[in-house]
C-alpha positions in Angstrom: -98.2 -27.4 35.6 -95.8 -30.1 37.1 -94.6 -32.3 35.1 -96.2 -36.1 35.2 -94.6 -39.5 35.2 -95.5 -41.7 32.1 -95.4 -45.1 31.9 -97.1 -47.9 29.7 -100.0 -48.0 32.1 -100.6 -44.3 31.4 -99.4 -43.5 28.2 -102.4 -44.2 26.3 -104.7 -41.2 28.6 -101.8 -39.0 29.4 -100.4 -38.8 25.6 -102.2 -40.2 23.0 -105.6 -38.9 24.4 -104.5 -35.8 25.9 -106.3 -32.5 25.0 -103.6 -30.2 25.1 -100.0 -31.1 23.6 -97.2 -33.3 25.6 -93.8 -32.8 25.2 -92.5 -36.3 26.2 -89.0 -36.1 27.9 -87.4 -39.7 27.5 -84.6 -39.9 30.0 -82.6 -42.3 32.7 -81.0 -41.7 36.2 -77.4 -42.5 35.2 -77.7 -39.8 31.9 -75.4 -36.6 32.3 -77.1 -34.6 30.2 -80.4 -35.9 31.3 -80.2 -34.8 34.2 -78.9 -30.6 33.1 -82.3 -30.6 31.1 -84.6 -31.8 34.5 -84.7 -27.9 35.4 -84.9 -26.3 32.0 -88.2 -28.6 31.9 -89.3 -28.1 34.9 -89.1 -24.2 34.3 -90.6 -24.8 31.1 -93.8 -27.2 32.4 -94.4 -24.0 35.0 -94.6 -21.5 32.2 -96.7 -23.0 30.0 -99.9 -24.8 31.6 -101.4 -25.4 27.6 -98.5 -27.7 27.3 -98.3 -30.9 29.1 -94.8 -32.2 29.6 -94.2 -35.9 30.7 -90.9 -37.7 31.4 -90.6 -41.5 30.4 -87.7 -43.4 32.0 -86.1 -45.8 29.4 -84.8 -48.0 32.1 -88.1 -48.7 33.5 -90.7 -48.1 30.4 -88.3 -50.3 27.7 -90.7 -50.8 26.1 -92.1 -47.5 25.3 -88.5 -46.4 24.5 -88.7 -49.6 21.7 -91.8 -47.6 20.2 -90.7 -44.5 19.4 -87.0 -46.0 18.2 -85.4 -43.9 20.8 -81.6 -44.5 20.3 -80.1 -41.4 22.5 -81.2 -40.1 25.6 -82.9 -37.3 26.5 -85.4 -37.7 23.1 -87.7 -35.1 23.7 -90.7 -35.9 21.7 -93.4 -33.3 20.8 -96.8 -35.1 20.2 -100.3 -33.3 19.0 -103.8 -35.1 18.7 -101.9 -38.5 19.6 -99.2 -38.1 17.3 -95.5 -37.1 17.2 -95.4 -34.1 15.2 -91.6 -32.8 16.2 -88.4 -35.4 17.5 -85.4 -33.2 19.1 -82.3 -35.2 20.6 -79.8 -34.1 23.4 -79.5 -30.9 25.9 -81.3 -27.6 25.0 -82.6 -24.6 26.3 -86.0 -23.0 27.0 -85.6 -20.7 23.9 -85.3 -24.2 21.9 -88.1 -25.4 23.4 -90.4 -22.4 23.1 -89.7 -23.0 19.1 -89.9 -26.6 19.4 -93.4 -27.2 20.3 -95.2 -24.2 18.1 
C-alpha cells in the first residue's frame, strides 16, 4: 500500500478512524534525515498492506504537529483504534520498524 498524505482535513478518517493501524511519519522538505527515512517507508508501506502509513508535513499541517507535541523531526507515531500507542524519534531502519508497530 502507498503511502497517503495526511492533513487536518483527513486526519480524522485516515487516522483516528482507520481500521487497520497508521504509522504516522511527521516530516518537512528541508529535514536531512527526513528525507533518508522517505524509502525505508516506502519499502516498509509496500510490505505491509495491514499497516497504513501516512506522512504529515509540519510545515504545512502546524497545527497537527502542535497536537501530538512533536518537537524533532521525523516523529514517527504508531496509532491503534485512534490512539497513539508507540512515539519513536529520528532515522531508523525497517528492522526497527517491524518491532515498532507490533
Amino acid at each position: 500500500m502507498a503511502e497517503i498524505t495526511i492533513t487536518s482535513e483527513n486526519f480524522e478518517a485516515e487516522v483516528l478512524k482507520s481500521d487497520k493501524p497508521v504509522l504516522v511519519d511527521f516530516w518537512a522538505s528541508w529535514c536531512g534525515p527526513c528525507k533518508m527515512l522517505a524509502p525505508v517507508l516506502s519499502s516498509f508501506a509496500e510490505k505491509h498492506p495491514e499497516i497504513k502509513v501516512g506522512k504529515i508535513n509540519v510545515d504545512e499541517q502546524e497545527s497537527l504537529a502542535s497536537q501530538f507535541d512533536i518537537m524533532s523531526i521525523p516523529t514517527l507515531i504508531l496509532f491503534k483504534n485512534g490512539n497513539p500507542v508507540n512515539t519513536t524519534m529520528g532515522l531508523t531502519n525497517e528492522e526497527f520498524l517491524e518491532e515498532f508497530v507490533k
